[in-house]
C-alpha positions as CSV (number, residue, x, y, z in Angstrom):
1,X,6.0,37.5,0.2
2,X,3.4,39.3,3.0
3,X,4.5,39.6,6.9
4,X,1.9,38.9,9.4
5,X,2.3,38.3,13.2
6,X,1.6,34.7,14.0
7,X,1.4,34.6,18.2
8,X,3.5,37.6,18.7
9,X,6.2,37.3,16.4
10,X,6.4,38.7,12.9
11,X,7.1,36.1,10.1
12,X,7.1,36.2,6.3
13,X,5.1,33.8,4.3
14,X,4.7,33.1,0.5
15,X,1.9,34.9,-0.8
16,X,-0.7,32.7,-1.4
17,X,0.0,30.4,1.7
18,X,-2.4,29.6,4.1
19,X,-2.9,30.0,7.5
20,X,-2.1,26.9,8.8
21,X,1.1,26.4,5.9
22,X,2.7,29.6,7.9
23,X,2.5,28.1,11.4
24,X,3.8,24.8,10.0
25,X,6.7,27.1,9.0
26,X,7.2,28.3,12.1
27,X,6.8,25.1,13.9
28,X,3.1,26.0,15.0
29,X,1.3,23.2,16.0
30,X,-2.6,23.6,14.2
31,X,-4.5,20.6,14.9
32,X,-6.6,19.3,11.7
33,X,-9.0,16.6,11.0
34,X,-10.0,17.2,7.7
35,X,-7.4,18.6,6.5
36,X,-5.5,17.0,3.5
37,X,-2.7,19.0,2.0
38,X,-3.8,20.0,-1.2
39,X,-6.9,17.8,-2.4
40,X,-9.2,18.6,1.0
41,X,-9.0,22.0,2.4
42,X,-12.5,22.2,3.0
43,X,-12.4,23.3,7.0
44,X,-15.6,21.2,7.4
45,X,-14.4,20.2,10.8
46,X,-13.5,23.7,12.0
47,X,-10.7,22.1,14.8
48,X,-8.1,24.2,12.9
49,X,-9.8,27.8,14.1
50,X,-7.0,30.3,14.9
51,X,-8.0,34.0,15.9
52,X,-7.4,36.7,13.4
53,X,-7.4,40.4,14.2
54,X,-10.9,42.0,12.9
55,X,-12.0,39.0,11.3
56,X,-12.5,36.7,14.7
57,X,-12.4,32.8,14.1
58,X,-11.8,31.2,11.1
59,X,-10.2,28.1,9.6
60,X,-6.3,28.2,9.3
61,X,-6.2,25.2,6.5
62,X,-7.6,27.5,4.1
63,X,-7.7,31.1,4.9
64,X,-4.9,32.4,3.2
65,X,-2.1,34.8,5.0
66,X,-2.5,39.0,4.2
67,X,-0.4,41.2,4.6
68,X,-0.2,43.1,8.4
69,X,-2.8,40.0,9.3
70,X,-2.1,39.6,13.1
71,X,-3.2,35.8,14.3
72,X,-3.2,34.0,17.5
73,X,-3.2,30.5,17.4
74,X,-2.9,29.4,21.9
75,X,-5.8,31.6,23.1
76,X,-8.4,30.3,25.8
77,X,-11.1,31.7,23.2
78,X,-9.4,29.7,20.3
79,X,-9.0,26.6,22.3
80,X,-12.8,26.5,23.7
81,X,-13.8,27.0,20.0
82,X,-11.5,23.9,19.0
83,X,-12.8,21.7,22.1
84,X,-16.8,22.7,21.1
85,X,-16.3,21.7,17.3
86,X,-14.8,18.5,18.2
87,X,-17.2,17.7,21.0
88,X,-19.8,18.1,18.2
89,X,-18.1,15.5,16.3
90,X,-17.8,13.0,19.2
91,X,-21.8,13.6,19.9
92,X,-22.5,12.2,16.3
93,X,-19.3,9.4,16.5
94,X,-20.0,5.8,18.0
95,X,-16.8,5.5,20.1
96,X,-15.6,1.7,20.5
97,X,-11.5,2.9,21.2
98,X,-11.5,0.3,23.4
99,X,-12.1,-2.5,21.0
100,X,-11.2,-0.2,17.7
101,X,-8.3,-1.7,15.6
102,X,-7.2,2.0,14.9
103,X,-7.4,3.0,18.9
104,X,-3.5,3.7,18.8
105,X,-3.3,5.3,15.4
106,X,-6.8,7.6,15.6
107,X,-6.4,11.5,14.9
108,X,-10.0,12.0,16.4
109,X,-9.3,10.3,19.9
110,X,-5.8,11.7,20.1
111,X,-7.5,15.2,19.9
112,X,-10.2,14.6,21.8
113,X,-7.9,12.9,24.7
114,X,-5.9,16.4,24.5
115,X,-9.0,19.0,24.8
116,X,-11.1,17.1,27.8
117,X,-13.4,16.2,25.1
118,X,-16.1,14.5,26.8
119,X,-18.1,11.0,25.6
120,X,-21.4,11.8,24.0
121,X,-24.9,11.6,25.8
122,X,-27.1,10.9,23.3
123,X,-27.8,8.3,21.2
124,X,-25.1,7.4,18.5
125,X,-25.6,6.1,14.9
126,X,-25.1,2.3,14.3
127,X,-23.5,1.1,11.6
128,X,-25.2,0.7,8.2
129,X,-25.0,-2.7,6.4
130,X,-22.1,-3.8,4.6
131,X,-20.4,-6.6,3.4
132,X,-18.4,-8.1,5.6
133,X,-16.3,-10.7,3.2
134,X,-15.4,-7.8,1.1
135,X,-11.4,-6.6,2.3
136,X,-12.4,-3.4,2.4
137,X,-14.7,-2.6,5.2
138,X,-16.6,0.5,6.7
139,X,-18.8,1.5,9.4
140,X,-20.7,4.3,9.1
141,X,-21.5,5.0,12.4
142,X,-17.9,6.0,12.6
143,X,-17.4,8.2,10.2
144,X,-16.9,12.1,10.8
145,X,-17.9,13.3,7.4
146,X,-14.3,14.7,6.8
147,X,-14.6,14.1,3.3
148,X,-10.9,12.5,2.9
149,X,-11.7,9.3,1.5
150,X,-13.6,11.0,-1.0
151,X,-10.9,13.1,-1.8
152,X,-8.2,10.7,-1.9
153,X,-10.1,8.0,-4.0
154,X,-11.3,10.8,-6.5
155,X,-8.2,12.9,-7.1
156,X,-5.6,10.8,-6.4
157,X,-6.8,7.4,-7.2
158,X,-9.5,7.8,-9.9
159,X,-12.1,5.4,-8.6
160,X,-14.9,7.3,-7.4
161,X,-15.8,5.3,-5.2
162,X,-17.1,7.7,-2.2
163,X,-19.4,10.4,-2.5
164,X,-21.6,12.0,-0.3
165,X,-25.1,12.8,0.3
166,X,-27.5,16.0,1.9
167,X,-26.3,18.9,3.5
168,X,-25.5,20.6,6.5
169,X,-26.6,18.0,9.7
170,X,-28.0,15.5,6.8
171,X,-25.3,14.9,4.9
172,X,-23.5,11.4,5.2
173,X,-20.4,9.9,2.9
174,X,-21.7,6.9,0.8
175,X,-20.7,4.6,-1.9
176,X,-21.1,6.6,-5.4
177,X,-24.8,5.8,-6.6
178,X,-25.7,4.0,-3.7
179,X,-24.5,0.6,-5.2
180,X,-22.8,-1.9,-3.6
181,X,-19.1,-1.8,-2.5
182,X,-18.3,-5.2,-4.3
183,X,-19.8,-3.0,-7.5
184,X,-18.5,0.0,-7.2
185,X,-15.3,0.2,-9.3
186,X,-13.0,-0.1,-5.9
187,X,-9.3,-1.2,-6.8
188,X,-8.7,-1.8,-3.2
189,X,-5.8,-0.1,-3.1
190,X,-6.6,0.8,0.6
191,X,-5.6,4.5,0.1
192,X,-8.7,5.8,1.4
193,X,-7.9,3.7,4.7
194,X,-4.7,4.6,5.2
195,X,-6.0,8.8,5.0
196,X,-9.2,8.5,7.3
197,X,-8.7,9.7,10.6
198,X,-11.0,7.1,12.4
199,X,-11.8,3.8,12.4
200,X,-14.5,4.4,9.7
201,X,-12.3,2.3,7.4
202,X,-10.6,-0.6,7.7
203,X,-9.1,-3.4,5.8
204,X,-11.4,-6.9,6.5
205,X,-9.8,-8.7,9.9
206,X,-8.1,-12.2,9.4
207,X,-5.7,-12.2,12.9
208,X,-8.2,-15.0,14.7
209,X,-8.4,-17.0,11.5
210,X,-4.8,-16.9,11.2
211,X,-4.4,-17.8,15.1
212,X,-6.6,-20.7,14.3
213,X,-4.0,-22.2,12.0
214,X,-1.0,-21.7,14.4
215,X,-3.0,-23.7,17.1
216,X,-4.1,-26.3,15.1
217,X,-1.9,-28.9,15.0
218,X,-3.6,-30.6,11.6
219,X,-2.2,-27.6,10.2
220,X,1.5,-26.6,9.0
221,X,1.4,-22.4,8.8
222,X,3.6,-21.3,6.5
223,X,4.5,-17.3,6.1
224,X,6.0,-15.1,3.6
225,X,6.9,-11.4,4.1
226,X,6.6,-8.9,0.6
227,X,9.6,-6.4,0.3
228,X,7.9,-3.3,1.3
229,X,6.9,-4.7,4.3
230,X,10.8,-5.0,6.1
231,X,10.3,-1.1,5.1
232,X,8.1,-0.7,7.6
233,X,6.8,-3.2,9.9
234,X,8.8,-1.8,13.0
235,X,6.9,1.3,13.2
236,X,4.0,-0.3,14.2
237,X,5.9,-1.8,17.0
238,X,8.3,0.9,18.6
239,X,11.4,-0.2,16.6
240,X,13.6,2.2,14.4
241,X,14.4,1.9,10.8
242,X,18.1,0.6,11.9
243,X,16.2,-1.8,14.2
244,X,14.1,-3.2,12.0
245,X,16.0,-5.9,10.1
246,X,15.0,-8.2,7.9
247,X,16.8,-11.0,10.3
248,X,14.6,-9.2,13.0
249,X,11.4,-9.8,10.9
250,X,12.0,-13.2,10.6
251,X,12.9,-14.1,14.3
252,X,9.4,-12.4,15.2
253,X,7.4,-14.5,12.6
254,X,9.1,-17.5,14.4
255,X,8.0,-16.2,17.8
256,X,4.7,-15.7,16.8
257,X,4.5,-19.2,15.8
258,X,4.7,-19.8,12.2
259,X,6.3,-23.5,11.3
260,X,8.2,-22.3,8.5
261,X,9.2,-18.5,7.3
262,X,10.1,-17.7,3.8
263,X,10.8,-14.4,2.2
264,X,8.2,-13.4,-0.9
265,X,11.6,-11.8,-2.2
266,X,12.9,-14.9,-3.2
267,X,9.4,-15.6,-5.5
268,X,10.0,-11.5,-6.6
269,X,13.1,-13.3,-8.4
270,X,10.9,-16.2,-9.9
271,X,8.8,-13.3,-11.1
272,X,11.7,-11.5,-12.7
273,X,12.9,-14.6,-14.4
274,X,9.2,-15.9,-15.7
275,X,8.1,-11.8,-16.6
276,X,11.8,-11.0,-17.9
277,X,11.4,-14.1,-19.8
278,X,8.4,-13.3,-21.2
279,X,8.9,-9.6,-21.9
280,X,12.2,-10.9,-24.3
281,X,9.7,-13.3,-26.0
282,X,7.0,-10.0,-26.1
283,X,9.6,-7.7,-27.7
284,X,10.5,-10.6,-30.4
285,X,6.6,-10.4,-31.2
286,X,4.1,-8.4,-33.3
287,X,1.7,-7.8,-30.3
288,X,0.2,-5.1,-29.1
289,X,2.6,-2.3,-27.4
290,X,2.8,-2.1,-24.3
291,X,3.1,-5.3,-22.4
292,X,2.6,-4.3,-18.5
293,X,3.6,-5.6,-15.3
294,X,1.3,-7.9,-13.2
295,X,2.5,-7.9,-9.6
296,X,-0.1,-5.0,-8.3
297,X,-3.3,-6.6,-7.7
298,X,-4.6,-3.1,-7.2
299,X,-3.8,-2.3,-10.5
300,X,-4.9,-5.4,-12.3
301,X,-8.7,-4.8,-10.7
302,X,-7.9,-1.0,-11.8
303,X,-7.6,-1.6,-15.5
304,X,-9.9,-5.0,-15.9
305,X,-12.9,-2.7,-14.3
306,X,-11.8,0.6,-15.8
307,X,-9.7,0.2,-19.0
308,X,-10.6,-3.5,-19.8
309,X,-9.1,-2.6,-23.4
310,X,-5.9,-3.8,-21.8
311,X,-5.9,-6.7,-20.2
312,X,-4.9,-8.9,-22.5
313,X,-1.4,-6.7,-22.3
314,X,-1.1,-7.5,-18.6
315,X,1.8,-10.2,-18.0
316,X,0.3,-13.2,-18.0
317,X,2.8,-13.6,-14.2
318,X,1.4,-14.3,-11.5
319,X,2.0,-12.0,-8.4
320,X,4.8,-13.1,-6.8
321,X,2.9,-14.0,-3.6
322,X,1.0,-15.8,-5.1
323,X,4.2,-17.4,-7.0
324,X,5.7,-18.2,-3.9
325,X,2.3,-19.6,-2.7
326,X,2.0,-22.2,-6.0
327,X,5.9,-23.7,-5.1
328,X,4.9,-24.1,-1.5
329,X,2.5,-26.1,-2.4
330,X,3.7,-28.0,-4.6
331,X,7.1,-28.9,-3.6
332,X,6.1,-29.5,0.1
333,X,2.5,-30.3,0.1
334,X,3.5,-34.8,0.1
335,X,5.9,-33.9,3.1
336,X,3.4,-32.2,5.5
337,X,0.9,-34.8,4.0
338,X,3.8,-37.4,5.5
339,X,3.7,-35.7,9.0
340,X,0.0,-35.6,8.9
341,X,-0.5,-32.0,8.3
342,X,-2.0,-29.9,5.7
343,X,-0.4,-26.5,4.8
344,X,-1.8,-23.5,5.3
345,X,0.0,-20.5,3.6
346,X,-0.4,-16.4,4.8
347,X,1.0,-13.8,3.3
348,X,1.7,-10.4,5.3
349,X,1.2,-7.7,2.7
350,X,1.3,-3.6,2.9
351,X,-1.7,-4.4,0.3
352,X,-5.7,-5.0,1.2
353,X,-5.8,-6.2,-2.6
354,X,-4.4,-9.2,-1.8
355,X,-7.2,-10.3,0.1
356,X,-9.1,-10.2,-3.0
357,X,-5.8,-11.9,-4.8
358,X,-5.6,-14.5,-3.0
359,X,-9.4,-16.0,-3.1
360,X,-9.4,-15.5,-7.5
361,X,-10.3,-19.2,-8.6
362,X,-8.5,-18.7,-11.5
363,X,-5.1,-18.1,-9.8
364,X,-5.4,-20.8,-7.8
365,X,-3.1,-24.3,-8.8
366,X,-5.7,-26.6,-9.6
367,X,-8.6,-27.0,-6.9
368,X,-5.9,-25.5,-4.1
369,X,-5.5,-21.8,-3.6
370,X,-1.8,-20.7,-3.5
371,X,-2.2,-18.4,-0.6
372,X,-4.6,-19.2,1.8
373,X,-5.1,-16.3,4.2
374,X,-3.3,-12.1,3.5
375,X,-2.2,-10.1,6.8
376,X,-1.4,-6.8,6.1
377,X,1.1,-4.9,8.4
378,X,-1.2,-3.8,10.3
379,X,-2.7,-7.0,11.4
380,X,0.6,-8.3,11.8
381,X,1.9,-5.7,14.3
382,X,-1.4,-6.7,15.7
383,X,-0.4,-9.9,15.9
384,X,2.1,-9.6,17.6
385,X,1.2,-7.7,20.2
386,X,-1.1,-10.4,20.9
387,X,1.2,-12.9,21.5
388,X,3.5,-10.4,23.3
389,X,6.6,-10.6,21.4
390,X,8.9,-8.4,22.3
391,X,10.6,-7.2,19.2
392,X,13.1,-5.3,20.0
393,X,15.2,-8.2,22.8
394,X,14.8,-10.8,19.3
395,X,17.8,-12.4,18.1
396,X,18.4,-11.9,14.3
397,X,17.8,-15.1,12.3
398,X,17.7,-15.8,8.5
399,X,15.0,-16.9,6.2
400,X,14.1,-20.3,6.2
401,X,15.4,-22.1,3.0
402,X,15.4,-23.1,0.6
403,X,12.9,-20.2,-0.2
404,X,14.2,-17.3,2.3
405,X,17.3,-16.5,0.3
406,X,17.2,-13.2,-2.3
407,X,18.7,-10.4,-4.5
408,X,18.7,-6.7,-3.9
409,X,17.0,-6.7,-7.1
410,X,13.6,-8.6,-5.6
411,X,13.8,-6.0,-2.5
412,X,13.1,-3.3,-4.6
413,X,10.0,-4.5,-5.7
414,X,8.5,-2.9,-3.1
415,X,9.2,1.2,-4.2
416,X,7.7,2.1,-7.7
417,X,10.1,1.5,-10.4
418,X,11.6,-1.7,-8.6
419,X,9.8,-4.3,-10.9
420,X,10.8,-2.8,-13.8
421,X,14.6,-1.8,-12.9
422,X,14.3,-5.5,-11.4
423,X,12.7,-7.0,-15.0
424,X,15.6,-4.8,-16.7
425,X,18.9,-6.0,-15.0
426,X,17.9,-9.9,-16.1
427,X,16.1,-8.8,-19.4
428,X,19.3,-7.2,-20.5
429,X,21.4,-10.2,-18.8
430,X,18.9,-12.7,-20.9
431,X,19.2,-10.8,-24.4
432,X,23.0,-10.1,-24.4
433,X,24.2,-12.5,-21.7
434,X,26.0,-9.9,-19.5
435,X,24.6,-8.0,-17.0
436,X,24.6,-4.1,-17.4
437,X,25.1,-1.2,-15.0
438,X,22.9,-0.8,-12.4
439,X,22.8,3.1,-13.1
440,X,21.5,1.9,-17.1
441,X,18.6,0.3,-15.1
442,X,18.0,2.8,-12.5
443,X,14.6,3.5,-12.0
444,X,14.8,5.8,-8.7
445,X,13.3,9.2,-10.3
446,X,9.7,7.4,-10.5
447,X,7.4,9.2,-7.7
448,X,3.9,9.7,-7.0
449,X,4.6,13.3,-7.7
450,X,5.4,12.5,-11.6
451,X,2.7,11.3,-13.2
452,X,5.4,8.6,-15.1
453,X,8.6,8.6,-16.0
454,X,9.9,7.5,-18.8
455,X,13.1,6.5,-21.4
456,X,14.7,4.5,-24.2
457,X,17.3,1.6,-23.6
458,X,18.9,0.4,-25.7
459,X,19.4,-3.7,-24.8
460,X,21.6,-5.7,-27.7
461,X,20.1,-4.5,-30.6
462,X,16.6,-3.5,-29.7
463,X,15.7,-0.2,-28.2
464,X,13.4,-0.7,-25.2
465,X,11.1,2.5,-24.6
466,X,9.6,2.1,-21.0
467,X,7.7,3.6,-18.6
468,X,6.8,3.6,-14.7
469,X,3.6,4.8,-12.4
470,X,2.4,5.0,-9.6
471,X,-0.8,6.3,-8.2
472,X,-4.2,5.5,-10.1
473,X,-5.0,8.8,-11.7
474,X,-1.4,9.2,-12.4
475,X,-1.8,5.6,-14.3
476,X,-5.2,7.1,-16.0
477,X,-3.0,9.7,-17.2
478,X,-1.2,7.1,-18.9
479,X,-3.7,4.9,-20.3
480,X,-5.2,7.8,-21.7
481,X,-2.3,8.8,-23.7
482,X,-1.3,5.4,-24.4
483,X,-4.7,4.7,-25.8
484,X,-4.7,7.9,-28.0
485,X,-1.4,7.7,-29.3
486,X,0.1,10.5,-27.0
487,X,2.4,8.1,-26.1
488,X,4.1,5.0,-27.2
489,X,5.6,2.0,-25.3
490,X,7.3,-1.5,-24.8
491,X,7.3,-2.3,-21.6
492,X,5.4,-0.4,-18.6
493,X,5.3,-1.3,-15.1
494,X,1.7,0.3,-13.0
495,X,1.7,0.2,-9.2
496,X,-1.6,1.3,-7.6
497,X,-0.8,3.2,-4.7
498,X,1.7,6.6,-4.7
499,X,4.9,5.4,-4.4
500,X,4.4,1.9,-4.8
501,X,3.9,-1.1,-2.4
502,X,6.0,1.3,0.5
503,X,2.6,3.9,0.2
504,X,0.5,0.4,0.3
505,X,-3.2,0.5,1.9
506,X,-2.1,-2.0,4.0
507,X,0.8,-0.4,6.0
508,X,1.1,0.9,9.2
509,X,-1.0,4.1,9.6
510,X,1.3,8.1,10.6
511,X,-1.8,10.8,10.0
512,X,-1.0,13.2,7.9
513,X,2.3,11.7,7.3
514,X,3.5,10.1,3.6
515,X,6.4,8.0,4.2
516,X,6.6,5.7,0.8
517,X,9.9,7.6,0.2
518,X,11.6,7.2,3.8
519,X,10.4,3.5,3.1
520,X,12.1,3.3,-0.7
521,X,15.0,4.5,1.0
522,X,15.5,1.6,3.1
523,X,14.4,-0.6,0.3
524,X,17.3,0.9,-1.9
525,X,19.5,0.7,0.8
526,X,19.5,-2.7,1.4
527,X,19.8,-4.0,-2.4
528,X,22.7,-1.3,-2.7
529,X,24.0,-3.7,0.0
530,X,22.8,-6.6,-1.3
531,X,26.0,-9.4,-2.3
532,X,23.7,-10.5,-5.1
533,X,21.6,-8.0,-7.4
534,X,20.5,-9.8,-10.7
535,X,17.8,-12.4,-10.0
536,X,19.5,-14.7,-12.1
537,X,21.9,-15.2,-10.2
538,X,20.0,-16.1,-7.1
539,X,21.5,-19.8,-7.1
540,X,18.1,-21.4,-5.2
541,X,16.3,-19.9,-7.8
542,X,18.9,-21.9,-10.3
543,X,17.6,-24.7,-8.1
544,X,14.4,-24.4,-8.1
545,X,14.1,-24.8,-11.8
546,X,16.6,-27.6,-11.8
547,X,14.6,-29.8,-9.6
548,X,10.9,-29.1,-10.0
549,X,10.2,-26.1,-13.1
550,X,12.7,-26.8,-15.9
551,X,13.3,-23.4,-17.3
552,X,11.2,-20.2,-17.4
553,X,7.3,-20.6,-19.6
554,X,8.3,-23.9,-19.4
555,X,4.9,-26.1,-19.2
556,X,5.5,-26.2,-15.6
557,X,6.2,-23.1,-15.1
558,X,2.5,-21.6,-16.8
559,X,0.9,-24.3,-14.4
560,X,2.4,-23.0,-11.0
561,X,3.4,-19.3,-12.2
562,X,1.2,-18.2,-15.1
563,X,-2.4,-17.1,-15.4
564,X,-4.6,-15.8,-18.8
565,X,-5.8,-12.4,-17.4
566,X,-8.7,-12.8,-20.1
567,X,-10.1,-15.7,-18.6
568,X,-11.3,-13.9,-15.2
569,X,-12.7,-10.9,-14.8
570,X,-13.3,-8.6,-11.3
């Protein structure tokens, strides 16, 4: 430990710590911009200066604490220095908060709003060319240089994809190589949108197209929630955790006009019972170990455009959005048809993947796509804002049915570890014909801060060795071992971004704030409340494959549900 004196008051800190780590300690408030705990501590934007005794200004997020160092953080000095740097940044930022999607969730105009910081007077960049189908999008002339997305996408999420270019007043962030985004080895797990502190990056914009469809009245919108998203949809819109209800959810997707609202939960139990169903067959067969889940778009682009050697382990499921999207329409295509109508199904996602998902020819039920149009969270609380619902005054309402109702077991879908705890519960129900204890399945130890966890099971007579990521250079870690032997397993579930679905790149934005584990918290919560927990014995389900599928890989079912992940490739 070493004392210092941190605005008047002596303190001790861990040796080693920085700066800025004391006077979070001591409830300091040091603004930061480029700051990101422990992948970019690079003080490029110099808004963190404090004052240290015989040293003057430096840079709190890493200057690390000495003993007898005396620092002042609230001086005039320190706060003129703070107000110049960021000025500086504003003179080379093209400022549209007005019109910005990120104008309520910005770090830079929050700061800039608190120190008088003043709109530039020269000339500002415009934005470089870029492709403005692909859902990941950028402008340039709004970036600060912070560095964050390239830290984010190369540490955490080994992609690569950002890298930067000249030095000092010169230098500018750019794609890796120059090449172009749609070639650059981008998951789109949205990770490096959810960490930049402008509106630099963004996920592609489908609110107008989506209001098209609710006014059209050719058209019959149809809307399905994922599970992560009930985790955190109402912090985008001034509601709680205890306000923010799944009943809640739906009643607002009614007000904002949707014809029909159906839960993606209840297609997260067609999943379990077509992947559960085919993981039994898989462990029966002489195929290469592991097989590995398929309901992460982000980390189905991952391995086809980084470790192709495994794609033809992927689960040959379908997401189960875009499950959900191949019953729609299919069961109730004739009867809009009847009412003159043509349906038009949107998913709202916490994933910018799904943008890409959604538009894959080859997962698409004959000439129709499954899902027409992806919201993420984001755009959702945007929508509805728009149409000025008022969230909070809604009257609780359930799902529509007969696709609204679901298990606890498809809710957690959305932490990491839910799909395969999920897959396990029916797996084991489905080998020995009783369903085993939840703790056997428990799957809650799986973080972002592992890079997996693992165990044996044993299920009837076979011993089931599996596995769990998240994060993409956790899932690397993995592969890597997997592929040298290091490791060895039978069933392995991958989600792209830390923490799973809850830390998804489509979520509502809290700088410098990771909140996938508040979120799997909620998630757990409500299947530990759940009346029904196996996916099997979701009785619409039963239904659903009495009336229309037959029984799981039925032919049916590898028409609507299935996919070969060899035949398409990113």
């Amino acid at each position: 430990m070493v004392t210092i004196t941190l605005n008047g008051r002596a303190v001790e800190v861990a040796e080693g710590s920085t700066l800025l780590e004391a006077a979070v300690a001591m409830g300091v408030n040091i603004p930061t911009l480029c700051y990101l705990k422990d992948l970019n501590c690079i003080g490029s934007c110099r808004v963190c200066l404090v004052e240290v005794e015989g040293q003057g200004l430096v840079t709190a997020c890493n200057t690390a604490a000495a003993e007898g160092m005396v620092v002042r953080t609230d001086t005039p000095q320190v706060a003129a220095a703070r107000r110049a740097n960021l000025q500086a940044i504003m003179d080379g930022h093209r400022a549209l908060c007005a019109t910005c999607v990120r104008q309520d969730t910005c770090a830079l105009r929050s700061l800039s709003s608190a120190f008088n910081v003043q709109d530039a007077d020269e000339a500002l960049p415009v934005p470089e060319p870029w492709d403005a189908d692909f859902p990941l999008q950028r402008d340039s002339s709004k970036c600060i240089k912070c560095m964050r997305c390239v830290a984010i996408c190369d540490k955490v999420q080994h992609c690569g994809v950002w890298d930067f270019t000249g030095v000092g007043p010169s230098m500018k962030v750019i794609v890796r190589d120059n090449l172009p985004i749609a070639d650059a080895g981008c998951a789109l797990c949205g990770q490096c949108i959810t960490h930049c502190p402008t509106g630099a990056l963004t996920a592609r914009d489908d609110v107008n197209r989506i209001m098209d469809a609710i006014l059209d009245p050719a058209v019959e919108t149809v809307v399905q929630v994922a599970p992560a998203v009930r985790a955190a949809w109402g912090e985008g819109v001034g509601l709680s955790r205890a306000e923010a209800t799944p009943g809640r959810l739906a009643a607002a997707l009614h007000a904002v006009g949707f014809d029909k609202v159906f839960d993606a939960d209840f297609a997260a139990d067609l999943t379990i019972m077509e992947e559960g169903s085919e993981f039994v067959e898989f462990l029966g067969s002489d195929k290469p170990r592991p097989m590995f889940t398929s309901c992460c778009p982000g980390w189905v682009r991952f391995v086809k455009l980084h470790y192709p050697q495994f794609t033809a382990q992927l689960s040959s499921a379908k997401s189960p959005h875009q499950m959900m999207g191949a019953v729609v329409k299919n069961t109730l295509a004739a009867e809009a048809a009847e009412a003159g109508k043509r349906l038009f199904v949107v998913s709202i996602m916490p994933c910018v993947a799904k943008k890409y998902e959604c538009d894959v020819p080859e997962l698409a039920t004959e000439a129709d796509a499954d899902v027409d149009a992806v919201l993420t969270v984001r755009e959702f609380n945007r929508l509805l804002r728009m149409v000025g619902v008022n969230c909070a005054n809604l009257t609780e309402t359930p799902f529509d049915n007969p696709l609204g109702l679901s298990t606890g077991a498809a809710t957690i879908f959305g932490r990491t570890g839910g799909v395969m705890e999920a897959a396990l519960r029916s797996a084991a129900f489905l080998i020995t014909g009783e369903n085993p204890d939840f703790s056997v399945c428990d799957t809650t130890d799986a973080t972002p801060e592992t890079p997996w966890i693992s165990r044996e099971l044993t299920v009837g007579d076979a011993t089931v060795r599996i596995a769990v990521a998240s994060g993409l250079e956790n899932t690397a870690k993995l592969l890597d071992a997997l592929e040298s032997g290091e490791a060895a397993f039978d069933f392995v579930e991958i989600m792209a971004c830390p923490g799973g679905c809850v830390g998804g790149g489509g979520q509502p934005i809290a700088f410098n704030c990771e909140l996938a584990s508040d979120r799997a918290g909620v998630l757990n919560r409500l299947d530990a409340d759940d009346t029904l927990r196996y996916s099997h014995e979701n009785p619409d389900i039963a239904q659903l494959y009495a009336d229309w599928i037959g029984e799981p890989l039925s032919h049916t079912a590898h028409e609507w549900l299935h996919t070969d992940q060899e035949t398409w490739q990113i």
